[in-house]
Biopython code that builds the backbone (N, CA, C, O; Angstrom):
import numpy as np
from Bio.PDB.StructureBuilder import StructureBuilder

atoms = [
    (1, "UNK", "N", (83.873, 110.748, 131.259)),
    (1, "UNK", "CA", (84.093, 109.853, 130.140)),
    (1, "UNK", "C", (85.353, 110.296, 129.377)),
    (1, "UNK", "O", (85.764, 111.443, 129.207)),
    (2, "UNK", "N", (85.871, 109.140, 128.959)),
    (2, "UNK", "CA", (87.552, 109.730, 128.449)),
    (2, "UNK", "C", (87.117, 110.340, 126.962)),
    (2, "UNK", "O", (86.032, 109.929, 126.551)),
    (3, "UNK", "N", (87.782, 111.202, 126.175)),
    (3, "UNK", "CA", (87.779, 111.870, 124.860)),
    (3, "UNK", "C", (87.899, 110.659, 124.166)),
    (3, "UNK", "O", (88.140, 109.787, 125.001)),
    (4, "UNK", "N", (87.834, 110.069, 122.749)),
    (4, "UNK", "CA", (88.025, 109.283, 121.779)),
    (4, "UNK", "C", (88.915, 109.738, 120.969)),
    (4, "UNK", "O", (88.831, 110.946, 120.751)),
    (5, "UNK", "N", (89.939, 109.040, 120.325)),
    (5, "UNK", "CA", (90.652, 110.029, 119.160)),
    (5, "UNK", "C", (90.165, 109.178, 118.089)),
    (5, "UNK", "O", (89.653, 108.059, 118.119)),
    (6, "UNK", "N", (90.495, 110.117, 116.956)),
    (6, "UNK", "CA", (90.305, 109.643, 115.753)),
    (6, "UNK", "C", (91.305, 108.782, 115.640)),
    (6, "UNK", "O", (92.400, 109.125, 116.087)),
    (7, "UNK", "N", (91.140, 107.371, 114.969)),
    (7, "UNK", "CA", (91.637, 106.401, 114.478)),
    (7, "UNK", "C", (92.487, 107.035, 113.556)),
    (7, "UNK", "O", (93.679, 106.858, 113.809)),
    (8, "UNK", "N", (92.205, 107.837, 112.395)),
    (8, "UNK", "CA", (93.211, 108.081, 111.513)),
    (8, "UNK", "C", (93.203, 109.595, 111.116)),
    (8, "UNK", "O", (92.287, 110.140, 110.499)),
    (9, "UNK", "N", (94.417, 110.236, 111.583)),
    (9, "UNK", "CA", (94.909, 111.176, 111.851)),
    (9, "UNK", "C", (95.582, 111.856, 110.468)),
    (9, "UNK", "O", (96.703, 111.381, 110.286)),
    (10, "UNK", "N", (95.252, 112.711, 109.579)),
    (10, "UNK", "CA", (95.937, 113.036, 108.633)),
    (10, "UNK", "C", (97.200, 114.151, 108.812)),
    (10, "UNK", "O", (97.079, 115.290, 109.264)),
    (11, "UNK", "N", (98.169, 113.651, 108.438)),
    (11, "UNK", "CA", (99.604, 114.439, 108.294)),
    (11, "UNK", "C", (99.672, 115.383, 107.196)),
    (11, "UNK", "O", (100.476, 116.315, 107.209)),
    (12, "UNK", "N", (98.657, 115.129, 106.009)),
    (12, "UNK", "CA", (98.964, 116.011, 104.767)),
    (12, "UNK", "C", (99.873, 117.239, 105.032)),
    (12, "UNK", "O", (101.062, 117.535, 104.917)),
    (13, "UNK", "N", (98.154, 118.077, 105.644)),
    (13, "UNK", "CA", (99.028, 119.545, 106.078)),
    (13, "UNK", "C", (100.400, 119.748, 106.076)),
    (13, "UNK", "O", (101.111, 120.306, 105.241)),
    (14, "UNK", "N", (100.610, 119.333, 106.895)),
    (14, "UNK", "CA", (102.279, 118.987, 107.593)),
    (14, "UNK", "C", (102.922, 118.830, 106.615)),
    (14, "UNK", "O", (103.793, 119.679, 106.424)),
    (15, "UNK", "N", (102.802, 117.855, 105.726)),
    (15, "UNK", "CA", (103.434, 116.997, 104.968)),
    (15, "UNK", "C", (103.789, 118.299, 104.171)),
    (15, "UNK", "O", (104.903, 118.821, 104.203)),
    (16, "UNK", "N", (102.502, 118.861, 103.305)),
    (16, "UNK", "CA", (102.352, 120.017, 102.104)),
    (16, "UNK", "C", (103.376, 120.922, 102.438)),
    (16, "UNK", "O", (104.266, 121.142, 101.617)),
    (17, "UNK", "N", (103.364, 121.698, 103.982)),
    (17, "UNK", "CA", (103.534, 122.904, 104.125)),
    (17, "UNK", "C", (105.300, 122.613, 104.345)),
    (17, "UNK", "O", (106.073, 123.511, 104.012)),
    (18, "UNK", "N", (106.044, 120.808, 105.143)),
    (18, "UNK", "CA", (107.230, 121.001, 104.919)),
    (18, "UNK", "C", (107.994, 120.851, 103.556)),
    (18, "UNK", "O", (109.201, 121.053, 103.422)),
    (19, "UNK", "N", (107.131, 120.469, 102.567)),
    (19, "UNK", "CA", (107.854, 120.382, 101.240)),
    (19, "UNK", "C", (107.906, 121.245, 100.847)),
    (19, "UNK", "O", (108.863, 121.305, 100.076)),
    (20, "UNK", "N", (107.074, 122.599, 100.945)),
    (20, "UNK", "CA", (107.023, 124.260, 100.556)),
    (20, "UNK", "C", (108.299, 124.380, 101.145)),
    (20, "UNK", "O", (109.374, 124.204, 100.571)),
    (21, "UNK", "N", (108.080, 124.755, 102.581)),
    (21, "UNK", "CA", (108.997, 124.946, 102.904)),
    (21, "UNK", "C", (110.891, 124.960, 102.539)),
    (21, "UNK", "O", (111.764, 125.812, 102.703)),
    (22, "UNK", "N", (110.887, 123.346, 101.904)),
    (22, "UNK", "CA", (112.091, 122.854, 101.205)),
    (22, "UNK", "C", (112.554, 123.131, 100.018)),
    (22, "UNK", "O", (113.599, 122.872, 99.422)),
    (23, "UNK", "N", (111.230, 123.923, 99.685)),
    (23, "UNK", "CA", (111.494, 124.534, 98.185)),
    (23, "UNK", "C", (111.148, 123.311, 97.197)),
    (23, "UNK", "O", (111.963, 123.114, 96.296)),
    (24, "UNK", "N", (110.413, 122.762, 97.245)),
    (24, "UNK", "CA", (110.102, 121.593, 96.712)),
    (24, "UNK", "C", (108.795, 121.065, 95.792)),
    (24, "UNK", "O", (107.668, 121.044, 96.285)),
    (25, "UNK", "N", (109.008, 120.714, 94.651)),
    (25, "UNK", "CA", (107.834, 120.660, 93.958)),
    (25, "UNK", "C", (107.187, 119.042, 94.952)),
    (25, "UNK", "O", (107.767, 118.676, 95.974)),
    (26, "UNK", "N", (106.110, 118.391, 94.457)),
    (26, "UNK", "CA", (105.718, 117.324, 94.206)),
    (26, "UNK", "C", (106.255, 115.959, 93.265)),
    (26, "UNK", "O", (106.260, 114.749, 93.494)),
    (27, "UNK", "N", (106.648, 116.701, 92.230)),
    (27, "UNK", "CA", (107.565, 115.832, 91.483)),
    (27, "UNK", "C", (109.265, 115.389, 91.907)),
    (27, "UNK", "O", (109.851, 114.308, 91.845)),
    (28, "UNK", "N", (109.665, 116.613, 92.303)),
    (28, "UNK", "CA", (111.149, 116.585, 92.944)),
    (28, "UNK", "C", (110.768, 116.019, 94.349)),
    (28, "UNK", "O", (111.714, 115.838, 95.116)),
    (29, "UNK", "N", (109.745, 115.770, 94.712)),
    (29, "UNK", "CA", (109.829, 115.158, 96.244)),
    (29, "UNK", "C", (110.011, 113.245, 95.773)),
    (29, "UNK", "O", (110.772, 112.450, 96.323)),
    (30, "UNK", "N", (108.666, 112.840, 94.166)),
    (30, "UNK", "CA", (108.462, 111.490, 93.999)),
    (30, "UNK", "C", (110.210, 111.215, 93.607)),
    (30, "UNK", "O", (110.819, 110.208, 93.968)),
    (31, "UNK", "N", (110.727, 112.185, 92.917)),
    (31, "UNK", "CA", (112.132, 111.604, 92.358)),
    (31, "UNK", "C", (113.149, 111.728, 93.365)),
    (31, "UNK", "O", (114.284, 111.399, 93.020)),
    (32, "UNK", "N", (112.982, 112.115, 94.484)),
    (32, "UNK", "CA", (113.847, 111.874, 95.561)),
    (32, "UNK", "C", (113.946, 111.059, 96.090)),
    (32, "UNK", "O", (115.027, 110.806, 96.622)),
    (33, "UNK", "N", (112.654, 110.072, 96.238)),
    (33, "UNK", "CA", (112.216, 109.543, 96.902)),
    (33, "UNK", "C", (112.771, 107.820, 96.057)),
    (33, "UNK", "O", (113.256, 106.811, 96.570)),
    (34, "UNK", "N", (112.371, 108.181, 94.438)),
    (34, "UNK", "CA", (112.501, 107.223, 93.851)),
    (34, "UNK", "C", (114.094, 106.568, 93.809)),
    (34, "UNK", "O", (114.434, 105.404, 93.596)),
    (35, "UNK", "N", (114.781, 107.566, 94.048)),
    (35, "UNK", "CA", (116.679, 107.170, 93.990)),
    (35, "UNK", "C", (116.617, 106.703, 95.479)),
    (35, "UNK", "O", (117.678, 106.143, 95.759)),
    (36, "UNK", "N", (115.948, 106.728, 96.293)),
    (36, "UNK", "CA", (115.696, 105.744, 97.537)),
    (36, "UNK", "C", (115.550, 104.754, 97.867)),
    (36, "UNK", "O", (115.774, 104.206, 98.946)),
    (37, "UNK", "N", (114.888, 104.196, 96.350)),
    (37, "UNK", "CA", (114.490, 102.745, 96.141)),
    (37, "UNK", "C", (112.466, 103.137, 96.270)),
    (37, "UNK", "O", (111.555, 102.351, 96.010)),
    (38, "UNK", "N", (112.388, 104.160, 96.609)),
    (38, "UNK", "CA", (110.699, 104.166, 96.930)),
    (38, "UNK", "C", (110.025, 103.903, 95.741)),
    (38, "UNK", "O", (110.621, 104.462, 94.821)),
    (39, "UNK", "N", (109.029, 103.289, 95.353)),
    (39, "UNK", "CA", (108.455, 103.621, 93.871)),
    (39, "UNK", "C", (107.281, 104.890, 94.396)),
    (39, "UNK", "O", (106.418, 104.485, 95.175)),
    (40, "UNK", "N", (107.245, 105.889, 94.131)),
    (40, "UNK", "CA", (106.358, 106.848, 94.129)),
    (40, "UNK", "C", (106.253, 108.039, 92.747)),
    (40, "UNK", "O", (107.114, 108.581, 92.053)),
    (41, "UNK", "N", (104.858, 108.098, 92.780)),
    (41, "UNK", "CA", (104.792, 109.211, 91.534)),
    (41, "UNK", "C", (104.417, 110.852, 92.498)),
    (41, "UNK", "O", (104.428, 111.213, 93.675)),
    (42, "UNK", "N", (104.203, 111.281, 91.546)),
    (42, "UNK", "CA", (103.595, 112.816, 91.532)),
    (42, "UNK", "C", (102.216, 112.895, 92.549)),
    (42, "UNK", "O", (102.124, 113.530, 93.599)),
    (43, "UNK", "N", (100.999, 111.894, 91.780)),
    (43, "UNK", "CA", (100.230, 111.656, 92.012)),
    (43, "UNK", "C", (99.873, 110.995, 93.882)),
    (43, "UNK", "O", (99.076, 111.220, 94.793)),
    (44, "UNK", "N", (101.123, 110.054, 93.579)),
    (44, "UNK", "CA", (101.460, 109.370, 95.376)),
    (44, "UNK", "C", (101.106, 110.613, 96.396)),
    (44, "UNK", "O", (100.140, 110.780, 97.140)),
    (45, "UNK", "N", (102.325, 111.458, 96.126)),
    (45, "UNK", "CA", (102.847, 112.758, 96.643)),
    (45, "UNK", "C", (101.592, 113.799, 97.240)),
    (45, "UNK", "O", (101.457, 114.526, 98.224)),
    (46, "UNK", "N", (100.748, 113.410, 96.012)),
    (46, "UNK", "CA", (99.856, 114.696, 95.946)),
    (46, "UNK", "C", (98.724, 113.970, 96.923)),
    (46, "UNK", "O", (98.168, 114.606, 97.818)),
    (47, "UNK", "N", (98.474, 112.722, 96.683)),
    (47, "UNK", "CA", (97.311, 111.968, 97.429)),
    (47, "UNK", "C", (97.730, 112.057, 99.165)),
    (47, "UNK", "O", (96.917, 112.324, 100.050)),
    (48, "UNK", "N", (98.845, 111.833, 99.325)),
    (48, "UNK", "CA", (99.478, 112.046, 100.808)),
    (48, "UNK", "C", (99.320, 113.422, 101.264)),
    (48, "UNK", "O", (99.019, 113.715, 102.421)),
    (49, "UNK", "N", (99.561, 114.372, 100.199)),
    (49, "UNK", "CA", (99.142, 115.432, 101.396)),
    (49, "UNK", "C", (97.521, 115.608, 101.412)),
    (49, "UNK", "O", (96.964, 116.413, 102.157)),
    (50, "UNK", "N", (96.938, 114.888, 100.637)),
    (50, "UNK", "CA", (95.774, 115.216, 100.904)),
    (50, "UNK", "C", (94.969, 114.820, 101.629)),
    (50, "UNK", "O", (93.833, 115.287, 101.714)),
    (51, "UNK", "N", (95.436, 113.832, 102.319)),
    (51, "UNK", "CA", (95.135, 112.632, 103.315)),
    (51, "UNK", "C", (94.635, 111.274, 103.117)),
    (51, "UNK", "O", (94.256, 110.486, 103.983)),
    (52, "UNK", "N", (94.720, 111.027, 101.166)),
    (52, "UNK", "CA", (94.081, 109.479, 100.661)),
    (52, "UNK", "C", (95.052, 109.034, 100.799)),
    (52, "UNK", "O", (95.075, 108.084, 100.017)),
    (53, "UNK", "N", (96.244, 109.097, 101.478)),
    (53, "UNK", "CA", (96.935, 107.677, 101.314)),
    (53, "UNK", "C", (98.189, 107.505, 102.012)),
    (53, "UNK", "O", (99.213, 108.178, 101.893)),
    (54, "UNK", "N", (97.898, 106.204, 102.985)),
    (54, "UNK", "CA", (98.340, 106.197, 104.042)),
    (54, "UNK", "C", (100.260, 105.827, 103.855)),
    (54, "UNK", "O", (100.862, 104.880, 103.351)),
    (55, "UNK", "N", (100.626, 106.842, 104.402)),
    (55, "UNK", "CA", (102.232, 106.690, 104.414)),
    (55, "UNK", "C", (102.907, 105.596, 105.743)),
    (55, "UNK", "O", (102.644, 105.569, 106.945)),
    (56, "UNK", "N", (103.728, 104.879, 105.025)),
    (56, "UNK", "CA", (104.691, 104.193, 105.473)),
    (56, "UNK", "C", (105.405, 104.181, 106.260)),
    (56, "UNK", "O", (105.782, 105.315, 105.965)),
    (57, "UNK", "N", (106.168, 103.875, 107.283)),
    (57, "UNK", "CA", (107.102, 104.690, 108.720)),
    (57, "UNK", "C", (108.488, 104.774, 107.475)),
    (57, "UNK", "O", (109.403, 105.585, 107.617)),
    (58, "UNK", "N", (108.434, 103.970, 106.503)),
    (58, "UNK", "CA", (110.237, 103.923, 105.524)),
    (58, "UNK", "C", (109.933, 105.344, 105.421)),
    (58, "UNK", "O", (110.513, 106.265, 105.995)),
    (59, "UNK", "N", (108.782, 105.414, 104.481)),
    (59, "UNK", "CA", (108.623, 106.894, 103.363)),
    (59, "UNK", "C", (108.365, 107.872, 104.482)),
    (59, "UNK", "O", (108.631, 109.038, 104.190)),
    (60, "UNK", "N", (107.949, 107.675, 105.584)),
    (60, "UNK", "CA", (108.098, 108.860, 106.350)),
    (60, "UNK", "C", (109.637, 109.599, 106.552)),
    (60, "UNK", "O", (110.048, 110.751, 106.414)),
    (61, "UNK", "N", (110.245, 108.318, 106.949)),
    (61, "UNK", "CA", (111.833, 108.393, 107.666)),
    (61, "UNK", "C", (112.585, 108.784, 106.571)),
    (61, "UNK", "O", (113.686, 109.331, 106.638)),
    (62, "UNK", "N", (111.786, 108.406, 105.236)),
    (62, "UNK", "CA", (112.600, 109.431, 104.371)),
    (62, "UNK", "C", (112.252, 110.877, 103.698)),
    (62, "UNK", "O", (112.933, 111.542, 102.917)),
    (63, "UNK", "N", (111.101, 111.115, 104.198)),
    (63, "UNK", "CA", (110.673, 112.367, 104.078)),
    (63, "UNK", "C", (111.526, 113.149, 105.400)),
    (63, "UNK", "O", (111.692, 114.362, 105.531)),
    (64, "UNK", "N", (111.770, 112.585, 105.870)),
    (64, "UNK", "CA", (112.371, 113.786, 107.162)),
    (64, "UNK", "C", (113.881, 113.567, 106.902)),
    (64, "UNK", "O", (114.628, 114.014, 107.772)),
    (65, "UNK", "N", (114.319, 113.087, 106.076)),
    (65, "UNK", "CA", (115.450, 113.273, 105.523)),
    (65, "UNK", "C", (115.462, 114.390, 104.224)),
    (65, "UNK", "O", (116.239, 115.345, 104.246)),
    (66, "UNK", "N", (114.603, 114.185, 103.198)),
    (66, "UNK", "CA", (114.323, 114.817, 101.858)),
    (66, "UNK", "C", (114.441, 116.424, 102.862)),
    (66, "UNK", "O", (115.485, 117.076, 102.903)),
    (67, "UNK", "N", (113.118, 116.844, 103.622)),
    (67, "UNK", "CA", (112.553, 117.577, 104.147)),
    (67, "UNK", "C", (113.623, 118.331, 104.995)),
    (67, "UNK", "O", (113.303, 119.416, 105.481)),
    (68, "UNK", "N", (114.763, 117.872, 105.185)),
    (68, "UNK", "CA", (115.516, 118.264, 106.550)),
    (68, "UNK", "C", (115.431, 118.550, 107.664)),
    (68, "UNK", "O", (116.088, 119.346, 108.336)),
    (69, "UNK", "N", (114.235, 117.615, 108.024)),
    (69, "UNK", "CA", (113.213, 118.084, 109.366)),
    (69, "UNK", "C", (114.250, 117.914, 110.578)),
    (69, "UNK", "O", (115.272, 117.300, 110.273)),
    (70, "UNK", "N", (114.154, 118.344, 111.857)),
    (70, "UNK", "CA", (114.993, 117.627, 112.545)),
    (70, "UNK", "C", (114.493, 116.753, 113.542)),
    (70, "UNK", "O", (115.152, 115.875, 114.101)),
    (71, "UNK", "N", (113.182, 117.055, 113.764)),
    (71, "UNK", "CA", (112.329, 115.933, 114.537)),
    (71, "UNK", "C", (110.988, 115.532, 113.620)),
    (71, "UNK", "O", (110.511, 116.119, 112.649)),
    (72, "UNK", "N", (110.636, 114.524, 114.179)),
    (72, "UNK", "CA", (109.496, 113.836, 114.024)),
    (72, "UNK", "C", (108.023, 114.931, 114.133)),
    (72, "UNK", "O", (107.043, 115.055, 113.397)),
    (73, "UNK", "N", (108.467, 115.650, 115.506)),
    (73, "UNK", "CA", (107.323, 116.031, 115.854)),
    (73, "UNK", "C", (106.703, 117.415, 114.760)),
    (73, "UNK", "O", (105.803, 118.206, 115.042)),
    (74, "UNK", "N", (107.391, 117.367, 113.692)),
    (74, "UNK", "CA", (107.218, 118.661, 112.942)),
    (74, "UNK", "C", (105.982, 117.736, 111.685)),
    (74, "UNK", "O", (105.047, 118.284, 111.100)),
    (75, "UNK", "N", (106.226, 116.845, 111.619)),
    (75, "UNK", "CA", (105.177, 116.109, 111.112)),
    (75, "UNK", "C", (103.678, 116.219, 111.455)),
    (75, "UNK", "O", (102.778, 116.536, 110.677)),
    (76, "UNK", "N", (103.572, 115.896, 112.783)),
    (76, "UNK", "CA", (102.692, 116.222, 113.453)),
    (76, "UNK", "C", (101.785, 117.010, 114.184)),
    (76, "UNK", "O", (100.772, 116.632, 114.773)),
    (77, "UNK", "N", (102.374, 118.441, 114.061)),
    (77, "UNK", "CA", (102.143, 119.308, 114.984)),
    (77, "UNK", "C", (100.523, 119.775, 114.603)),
    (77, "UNK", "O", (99.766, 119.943, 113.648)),
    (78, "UNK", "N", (100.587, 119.843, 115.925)),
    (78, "UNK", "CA", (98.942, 121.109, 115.249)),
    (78, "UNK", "C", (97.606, 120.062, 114.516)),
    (78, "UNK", "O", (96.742, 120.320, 113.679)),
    (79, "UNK", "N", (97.942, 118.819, 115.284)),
    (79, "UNK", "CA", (96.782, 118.100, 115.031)),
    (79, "UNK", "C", (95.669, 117.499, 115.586)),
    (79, "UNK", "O", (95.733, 117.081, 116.742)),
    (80, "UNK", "N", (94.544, 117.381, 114.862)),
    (80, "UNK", "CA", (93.368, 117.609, 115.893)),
    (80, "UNK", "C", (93.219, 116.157, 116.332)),
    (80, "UNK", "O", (93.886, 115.258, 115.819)),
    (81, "UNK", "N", (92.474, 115.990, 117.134)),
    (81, "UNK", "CA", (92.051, 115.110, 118.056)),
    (81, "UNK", "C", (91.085, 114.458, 117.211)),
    (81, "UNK", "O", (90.408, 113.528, 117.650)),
]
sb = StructureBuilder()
sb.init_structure("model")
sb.init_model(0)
sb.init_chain("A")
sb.init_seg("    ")
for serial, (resi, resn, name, xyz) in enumerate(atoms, 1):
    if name == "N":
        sb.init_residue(resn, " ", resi, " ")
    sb.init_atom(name, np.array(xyz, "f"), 0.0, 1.0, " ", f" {name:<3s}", serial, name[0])
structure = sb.get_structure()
């Protein structure tokens, strides 16, 4: 019988640990985001890494800009099934 995946896959982690990474508050991520044209708060920020709230492919593509990621797959890594 084939495995099932979960329908919805949370990125938070990912999300949390590359904005550390960037040296980056939560707030300096919504106001980065906001000179983007994004409307996002603090709160947005904080709900995404926590996994309530489902991100956008824009706000992704601009998180891996904010983030200086160089692939996609750093988003993702290390996630469960």
């Amino acid at each position: 019988m084939s495995e099932k995946l979960k329908q919805d896959i949370s990125i938070g982690h990912n999300l949390k640990s590359l904005r550390k990474r960037a040296n980056l508050s939560q707030e300096a991520v919504a106001a980065k985001l906001e000179l983007q044209g994004f409307s996002m708060s603090q709160k947005i920020i904080s709900q995404m890494e926590l996994g309530h709230y489902s991100i956008r492919i824009s706000v992704l593509l601009a998180l891996k800009q904010i983030y200086n990621v160089a692939s996609f797959d750093e988003f993702f890594k290390d996630l469960e099934k």
